[in-house]
C-alpha positions in Angstrom: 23.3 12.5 -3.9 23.2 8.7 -3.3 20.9 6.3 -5.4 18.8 5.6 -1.8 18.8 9.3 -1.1 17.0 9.7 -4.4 14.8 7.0 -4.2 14.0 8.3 -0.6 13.0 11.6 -2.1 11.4 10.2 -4.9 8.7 8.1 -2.8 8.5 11.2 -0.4 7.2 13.4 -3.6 5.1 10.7 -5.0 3.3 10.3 -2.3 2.9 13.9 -1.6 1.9 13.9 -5.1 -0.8 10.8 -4.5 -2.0 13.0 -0.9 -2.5 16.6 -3.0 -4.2 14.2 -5.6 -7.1 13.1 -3.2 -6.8 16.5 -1.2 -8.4 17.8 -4.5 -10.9 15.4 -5.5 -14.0 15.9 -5.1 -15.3 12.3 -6.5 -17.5 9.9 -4.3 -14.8 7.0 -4.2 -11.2 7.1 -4.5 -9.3 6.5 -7.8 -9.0 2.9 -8.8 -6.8 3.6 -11.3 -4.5 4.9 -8.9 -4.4 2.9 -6.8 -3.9 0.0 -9.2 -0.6 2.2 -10.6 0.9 2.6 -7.0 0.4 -0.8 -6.3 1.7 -2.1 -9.6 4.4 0.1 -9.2 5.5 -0.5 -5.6 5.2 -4.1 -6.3 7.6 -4.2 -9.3 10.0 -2.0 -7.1 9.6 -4.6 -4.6 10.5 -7.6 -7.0 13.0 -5.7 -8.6 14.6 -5.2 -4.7 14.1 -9.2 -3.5 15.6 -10.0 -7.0 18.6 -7.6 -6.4 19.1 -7.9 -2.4 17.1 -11.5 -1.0 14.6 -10.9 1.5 16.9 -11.3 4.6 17.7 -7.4 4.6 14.0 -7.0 5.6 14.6 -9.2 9.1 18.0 -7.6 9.8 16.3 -4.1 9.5 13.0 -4.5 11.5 15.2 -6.8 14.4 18.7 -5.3 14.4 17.7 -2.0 16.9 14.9 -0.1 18.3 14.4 2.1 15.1 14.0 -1.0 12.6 11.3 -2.8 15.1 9.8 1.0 15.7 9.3 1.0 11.5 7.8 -2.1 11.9 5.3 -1.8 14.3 4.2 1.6 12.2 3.9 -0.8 9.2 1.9 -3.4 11.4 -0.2 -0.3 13.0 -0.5 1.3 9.6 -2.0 -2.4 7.8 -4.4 -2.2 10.7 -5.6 0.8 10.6 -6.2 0.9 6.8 -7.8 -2.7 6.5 -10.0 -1.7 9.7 -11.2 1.4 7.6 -11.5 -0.7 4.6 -12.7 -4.0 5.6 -16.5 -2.5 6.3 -16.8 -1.3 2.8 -15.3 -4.2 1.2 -17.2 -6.5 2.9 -20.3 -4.4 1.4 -19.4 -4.8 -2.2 -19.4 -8.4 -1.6 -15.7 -8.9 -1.8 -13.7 -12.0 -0.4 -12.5 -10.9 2.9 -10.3 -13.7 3.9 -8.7 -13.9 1.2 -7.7 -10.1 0.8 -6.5 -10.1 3.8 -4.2 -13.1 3.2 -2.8 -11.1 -0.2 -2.4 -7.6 2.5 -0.5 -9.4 5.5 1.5 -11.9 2.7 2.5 -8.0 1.1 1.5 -5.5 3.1 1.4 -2.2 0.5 1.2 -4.0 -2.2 -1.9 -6.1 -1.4 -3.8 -3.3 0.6 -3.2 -0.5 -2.3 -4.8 -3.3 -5.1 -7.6 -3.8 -2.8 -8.1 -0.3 -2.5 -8.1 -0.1 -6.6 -10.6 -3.5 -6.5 -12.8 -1.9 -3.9 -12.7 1.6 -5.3 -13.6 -0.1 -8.9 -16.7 -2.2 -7.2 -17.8 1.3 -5.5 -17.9 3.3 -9.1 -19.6 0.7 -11.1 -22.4 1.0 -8.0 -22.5 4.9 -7.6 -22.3 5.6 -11.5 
């Protein structure tokens, strides 16, 4: 097994892992701590990967063939989903919009999941 076939399956199961996790909540608001760890952990995986490869790799994939632009149109359709879903409710804790969305479209993942963990955070502290 290959280092990226690992990785590959190791992303699969931990978000299977993350999905099971809120399957079986029951709790009013998601987990900030969660989602702080997933994006903590996606974003050092990411710095560790720009470190290592450059950020070039990421235009050669996503404009090289149909399959890397397919990938990222889901990313695009996936941030704008979630921050349509999201947006509503942060807005209602009082958080800075603009400039959350700036962090989510400068990092995609990264920024959405730790506005997820700030939003989830402002959401417990009001329900508690």
């Amino acid at each position: 097994m290959t280092p990226y076939i690992a990785l590959f399956i190791g992303g699969l199961v931990a978000i299977l892992a993350a999905l099971g996790y809120m399957l079986a909540s029951r709790d009013k608001t998601g987990s900030p701590i969660l989602a702080a760890m997933l994006s903590a952990a996606f974003g050092a995986y990411t710095a560790v990967t720009i470190a290592t490869e450059g950020v070039m790799p990421v235009w050669l994939n996503h404009t090289s063939n149909l399959w890397g632009v397919q990938v990222w149109w889901d990313l695009l359709f996936a941030m704008g989903v979630a921050v349509f879903l999201v947006l509503p409710r942060a807005r209602a804790q009082g958080m800075k919009v603009p400039l959350w969305i700036l962090f989510v479209a400068a990092t995609a993942s990264i920024g959405l999941l730790a506005m997820v963990a700030r939003l989830f955070w402002l959401e417990s502290r009001t329900t508690s």
